[in-house]
N, CA, C and O atoms as a MOPAC input file, in Angstrom:
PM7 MOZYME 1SCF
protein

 N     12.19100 1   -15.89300 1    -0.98400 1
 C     13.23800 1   -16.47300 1    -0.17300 1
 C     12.87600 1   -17.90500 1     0.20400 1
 O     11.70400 1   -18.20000 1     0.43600 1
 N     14.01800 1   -18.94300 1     0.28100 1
 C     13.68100 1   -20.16600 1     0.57000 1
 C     14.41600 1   -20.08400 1     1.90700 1
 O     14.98500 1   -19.13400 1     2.44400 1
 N     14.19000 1   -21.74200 1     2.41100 1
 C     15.08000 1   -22.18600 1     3.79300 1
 C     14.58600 1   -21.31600 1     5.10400 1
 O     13.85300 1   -20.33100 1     5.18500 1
 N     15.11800 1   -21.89900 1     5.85500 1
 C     14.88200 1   -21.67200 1     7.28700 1
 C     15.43500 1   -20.08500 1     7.67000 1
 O     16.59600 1   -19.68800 1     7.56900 1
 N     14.29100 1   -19.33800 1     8.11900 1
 C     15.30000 1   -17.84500 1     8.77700 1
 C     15.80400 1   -18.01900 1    10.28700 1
 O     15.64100 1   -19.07500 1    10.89800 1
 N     16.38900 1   -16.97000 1    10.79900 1
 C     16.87600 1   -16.68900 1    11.78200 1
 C     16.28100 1   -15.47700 1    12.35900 1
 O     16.14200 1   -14.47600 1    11.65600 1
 N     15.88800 1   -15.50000 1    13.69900 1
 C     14.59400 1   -14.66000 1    14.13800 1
 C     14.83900 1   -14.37900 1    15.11200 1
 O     14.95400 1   -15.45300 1    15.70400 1
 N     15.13600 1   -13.14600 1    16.18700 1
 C     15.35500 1   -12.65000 1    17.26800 1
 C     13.89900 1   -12.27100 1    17.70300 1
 O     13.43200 1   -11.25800 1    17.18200 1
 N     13.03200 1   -13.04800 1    18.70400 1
 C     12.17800 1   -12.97700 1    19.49000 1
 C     12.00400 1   -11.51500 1    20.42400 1
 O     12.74600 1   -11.24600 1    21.36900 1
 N     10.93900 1   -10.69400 1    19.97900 1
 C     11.30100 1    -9.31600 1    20.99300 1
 C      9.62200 1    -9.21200 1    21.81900 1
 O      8.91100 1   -10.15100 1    21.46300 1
 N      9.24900 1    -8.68700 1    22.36300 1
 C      8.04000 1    -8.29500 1    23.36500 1
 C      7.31600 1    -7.47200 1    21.65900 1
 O      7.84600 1    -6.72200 1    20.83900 1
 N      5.73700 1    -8.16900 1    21.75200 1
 C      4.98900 1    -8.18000 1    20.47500 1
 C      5.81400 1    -7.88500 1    19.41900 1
 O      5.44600 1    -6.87500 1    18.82100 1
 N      6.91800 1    -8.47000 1    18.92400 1
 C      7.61500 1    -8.16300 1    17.70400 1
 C      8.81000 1    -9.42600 1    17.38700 1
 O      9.16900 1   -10.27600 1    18.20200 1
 N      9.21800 1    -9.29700 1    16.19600 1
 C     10.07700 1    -9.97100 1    15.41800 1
 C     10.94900 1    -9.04600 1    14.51700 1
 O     10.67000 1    -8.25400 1    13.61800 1
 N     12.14300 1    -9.46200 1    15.11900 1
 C     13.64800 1    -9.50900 1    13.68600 1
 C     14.41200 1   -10.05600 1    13.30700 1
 O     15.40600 1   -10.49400 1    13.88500 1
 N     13.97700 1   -10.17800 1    11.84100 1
 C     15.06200 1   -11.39600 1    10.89800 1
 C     16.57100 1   -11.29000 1    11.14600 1
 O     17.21700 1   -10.24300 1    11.10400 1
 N     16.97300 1   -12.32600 1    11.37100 1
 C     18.41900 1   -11.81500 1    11.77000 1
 C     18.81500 1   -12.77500 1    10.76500 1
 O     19.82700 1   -12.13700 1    10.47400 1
 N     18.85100 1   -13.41100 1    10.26900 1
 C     18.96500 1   -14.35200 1     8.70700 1
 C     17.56700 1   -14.52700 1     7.48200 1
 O     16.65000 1   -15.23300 1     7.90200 1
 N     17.48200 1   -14.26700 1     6.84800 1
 C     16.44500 1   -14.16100 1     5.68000 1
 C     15.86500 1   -15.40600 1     5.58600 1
 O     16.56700 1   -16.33800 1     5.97900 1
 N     14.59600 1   -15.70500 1     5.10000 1
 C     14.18700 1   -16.99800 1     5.21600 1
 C     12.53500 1   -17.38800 1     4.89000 1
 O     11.79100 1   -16.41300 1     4.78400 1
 N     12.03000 1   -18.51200 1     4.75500 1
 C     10.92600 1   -18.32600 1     4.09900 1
 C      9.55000 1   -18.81300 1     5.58900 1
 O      8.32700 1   -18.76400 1     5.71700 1
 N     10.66600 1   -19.21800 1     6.36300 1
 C      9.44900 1   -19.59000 1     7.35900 1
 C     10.72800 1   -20.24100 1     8.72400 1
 O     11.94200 1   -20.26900 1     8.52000 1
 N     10.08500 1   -20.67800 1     9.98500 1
 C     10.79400 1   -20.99000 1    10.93200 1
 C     10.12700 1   -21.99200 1    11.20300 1
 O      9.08700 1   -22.18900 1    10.57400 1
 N     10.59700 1   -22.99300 1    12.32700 1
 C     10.23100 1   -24.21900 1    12.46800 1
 C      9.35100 1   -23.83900 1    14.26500 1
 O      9.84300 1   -22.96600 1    14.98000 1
 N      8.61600 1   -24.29900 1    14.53500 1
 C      8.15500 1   -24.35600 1    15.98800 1
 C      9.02100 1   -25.32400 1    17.00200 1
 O      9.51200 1   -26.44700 1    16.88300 1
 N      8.99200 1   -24.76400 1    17.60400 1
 C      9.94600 1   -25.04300 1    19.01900 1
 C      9.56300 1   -26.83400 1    20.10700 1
 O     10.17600 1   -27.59100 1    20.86000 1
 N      8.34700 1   -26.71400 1    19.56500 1
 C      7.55800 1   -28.22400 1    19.76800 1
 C      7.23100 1   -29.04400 1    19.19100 1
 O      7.23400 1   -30.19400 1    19.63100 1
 N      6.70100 1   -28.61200 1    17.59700 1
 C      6.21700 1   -29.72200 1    16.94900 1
 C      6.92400 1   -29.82400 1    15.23200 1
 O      6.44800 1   -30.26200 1    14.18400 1
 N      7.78500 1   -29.41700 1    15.45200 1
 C      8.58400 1   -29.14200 1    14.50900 1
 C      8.39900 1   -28.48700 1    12.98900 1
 O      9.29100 1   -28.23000 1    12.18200 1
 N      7.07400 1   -28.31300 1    12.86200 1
 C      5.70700 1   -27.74300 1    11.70300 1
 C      6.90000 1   -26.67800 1    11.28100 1
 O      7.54800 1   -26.07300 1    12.13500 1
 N      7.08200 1   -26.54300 1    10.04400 1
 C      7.44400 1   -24.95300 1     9.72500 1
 C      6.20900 1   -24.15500 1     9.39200 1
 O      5.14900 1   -24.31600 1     8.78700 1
 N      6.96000 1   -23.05000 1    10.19500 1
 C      6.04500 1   -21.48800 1    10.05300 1
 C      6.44300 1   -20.70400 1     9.34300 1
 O      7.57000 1   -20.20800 1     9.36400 1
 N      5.17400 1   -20.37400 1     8.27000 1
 C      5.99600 1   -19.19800 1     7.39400 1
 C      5.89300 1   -17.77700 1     7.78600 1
 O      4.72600 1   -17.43900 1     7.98700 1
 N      6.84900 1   -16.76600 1     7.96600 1
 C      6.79400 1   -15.57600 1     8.57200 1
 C      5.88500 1   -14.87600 1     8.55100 1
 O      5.77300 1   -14.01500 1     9.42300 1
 N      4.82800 1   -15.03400 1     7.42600 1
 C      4.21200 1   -14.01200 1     7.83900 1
 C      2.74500 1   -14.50700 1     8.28000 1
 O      1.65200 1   -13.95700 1     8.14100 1
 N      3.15000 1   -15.89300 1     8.93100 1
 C      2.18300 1   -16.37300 1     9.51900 1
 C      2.31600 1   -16.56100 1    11.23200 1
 O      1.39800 1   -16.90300 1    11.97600 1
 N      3.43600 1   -16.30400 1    11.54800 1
 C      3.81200 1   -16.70100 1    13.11300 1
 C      3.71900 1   -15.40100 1    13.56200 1
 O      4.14500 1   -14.33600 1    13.11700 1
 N      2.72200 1   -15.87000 1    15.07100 1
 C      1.73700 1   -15.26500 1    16.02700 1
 C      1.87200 1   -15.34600 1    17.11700 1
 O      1.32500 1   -14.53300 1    17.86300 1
 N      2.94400 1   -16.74000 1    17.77200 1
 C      3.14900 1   -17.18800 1    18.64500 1
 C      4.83500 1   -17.17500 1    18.76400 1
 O      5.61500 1   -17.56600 1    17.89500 1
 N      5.15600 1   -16.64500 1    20.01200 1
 C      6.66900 1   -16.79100 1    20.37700 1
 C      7.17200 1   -16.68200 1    21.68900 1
 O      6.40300 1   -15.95000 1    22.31100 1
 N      7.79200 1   -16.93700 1    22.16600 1
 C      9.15000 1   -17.10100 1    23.77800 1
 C     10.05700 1   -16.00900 1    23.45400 1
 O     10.82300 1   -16.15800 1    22.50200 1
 N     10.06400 1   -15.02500 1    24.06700 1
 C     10.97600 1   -13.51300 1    24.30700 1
 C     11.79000 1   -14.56000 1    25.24500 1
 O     12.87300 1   -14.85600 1    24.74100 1
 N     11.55200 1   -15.13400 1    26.37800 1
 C     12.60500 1   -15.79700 1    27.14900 1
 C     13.45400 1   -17.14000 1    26.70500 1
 O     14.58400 1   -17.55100 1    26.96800 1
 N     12.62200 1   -17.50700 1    26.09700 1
 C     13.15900 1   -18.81500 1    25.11600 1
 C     13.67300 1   -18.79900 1    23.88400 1
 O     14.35300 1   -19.59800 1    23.23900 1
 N     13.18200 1   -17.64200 1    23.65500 1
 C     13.77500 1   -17.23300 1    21.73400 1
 C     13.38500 1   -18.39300 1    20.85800 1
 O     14.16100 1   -19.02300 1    20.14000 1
 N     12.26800 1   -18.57500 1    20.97800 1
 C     11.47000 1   -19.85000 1    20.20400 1
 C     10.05700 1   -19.57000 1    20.14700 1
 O      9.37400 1   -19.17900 1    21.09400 1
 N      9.56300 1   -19.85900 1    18.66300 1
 C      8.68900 1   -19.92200 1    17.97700 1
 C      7.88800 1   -20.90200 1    18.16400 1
 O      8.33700 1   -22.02300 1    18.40300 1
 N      6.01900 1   -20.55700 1    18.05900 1
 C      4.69100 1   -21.76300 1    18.10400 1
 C      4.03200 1   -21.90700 1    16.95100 1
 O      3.81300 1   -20.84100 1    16.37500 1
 N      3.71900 1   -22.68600 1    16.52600 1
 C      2.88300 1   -23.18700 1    15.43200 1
 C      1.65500 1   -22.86700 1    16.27600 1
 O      0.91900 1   -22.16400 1    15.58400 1
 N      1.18800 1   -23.05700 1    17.32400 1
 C     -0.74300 1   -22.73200 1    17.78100 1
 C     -0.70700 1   -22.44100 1    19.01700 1
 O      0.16200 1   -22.93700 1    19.73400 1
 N     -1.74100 1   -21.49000 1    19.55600 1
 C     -1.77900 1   -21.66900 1    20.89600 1
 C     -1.40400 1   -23.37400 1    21.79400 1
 O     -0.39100 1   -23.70800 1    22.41000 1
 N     -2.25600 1   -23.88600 1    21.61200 1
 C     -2.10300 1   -25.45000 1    21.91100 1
 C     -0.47100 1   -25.47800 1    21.95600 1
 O     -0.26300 1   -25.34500 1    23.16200 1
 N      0.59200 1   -25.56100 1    21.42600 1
 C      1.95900 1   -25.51000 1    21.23700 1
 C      2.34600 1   -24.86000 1    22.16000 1
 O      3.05100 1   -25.44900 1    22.97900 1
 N      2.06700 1   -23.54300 1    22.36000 1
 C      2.50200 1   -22.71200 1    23.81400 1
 C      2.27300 1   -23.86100 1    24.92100 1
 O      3.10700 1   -24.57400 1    25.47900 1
 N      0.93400 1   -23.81000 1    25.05000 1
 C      0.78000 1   -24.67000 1    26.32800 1
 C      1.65100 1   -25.48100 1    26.48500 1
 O      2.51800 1   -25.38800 1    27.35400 1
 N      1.54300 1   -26.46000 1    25.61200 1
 C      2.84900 1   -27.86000 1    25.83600 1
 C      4.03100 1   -27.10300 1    26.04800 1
 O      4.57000 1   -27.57400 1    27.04900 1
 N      4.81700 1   -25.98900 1    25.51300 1
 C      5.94100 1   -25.93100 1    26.52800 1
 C      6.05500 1   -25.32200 1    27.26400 1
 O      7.19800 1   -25.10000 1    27.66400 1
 N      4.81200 1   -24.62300 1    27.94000 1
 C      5.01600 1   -24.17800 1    29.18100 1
 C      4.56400 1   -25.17000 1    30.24700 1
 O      4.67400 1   -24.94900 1    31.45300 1
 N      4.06500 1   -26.24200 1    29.73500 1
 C      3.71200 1   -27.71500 1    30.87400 1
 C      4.62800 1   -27.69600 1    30.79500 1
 O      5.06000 1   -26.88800 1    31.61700 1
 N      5.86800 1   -28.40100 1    29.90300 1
 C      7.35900 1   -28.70100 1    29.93600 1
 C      8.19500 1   -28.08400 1    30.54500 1
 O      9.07700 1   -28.73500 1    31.10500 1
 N      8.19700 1   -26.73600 1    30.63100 1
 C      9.30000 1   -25.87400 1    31.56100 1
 C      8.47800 1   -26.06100 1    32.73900 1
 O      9.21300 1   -26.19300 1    33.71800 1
 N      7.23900 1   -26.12600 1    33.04400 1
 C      7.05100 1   -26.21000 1    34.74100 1
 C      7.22700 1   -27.33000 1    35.34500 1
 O      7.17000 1   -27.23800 1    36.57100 1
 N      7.52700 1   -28.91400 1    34.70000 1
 C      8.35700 1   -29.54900 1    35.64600 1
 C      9.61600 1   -29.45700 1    36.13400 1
 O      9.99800 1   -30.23700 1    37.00700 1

């Protein structure tokens, strides 16, 4: 599969809700390929490329 999927964020889990070869991170715009993303926002419904990436947007939502 090529292109960007569509990914419903769940508590330790993921579902494709569009087919796809990887997703983009929510901060640094890096695409992630699925069966490499480890990092995600259940409240944000957004995907991390690294720990480091989490952090930055959780500095960002706490201002």
């Amino acid at each position: 599969m090529d292109g960007e999927a569509e990914v419903k964020y769940l508590d330790g889990d993921f579902r494709v809700v569009r087919p796809g070869a990887y997703v983009r991170c929510a901060v640094t715009g890096v695409p992630i390929p699925l069966e490499e993303l480890k990092y995600w926002s259940v409240d944000l419904q957004e995907p991390y490329v690294s720990p480091e990436a989490v952090l930055q947007r959780l500095k960002s939502e706490a201002r």
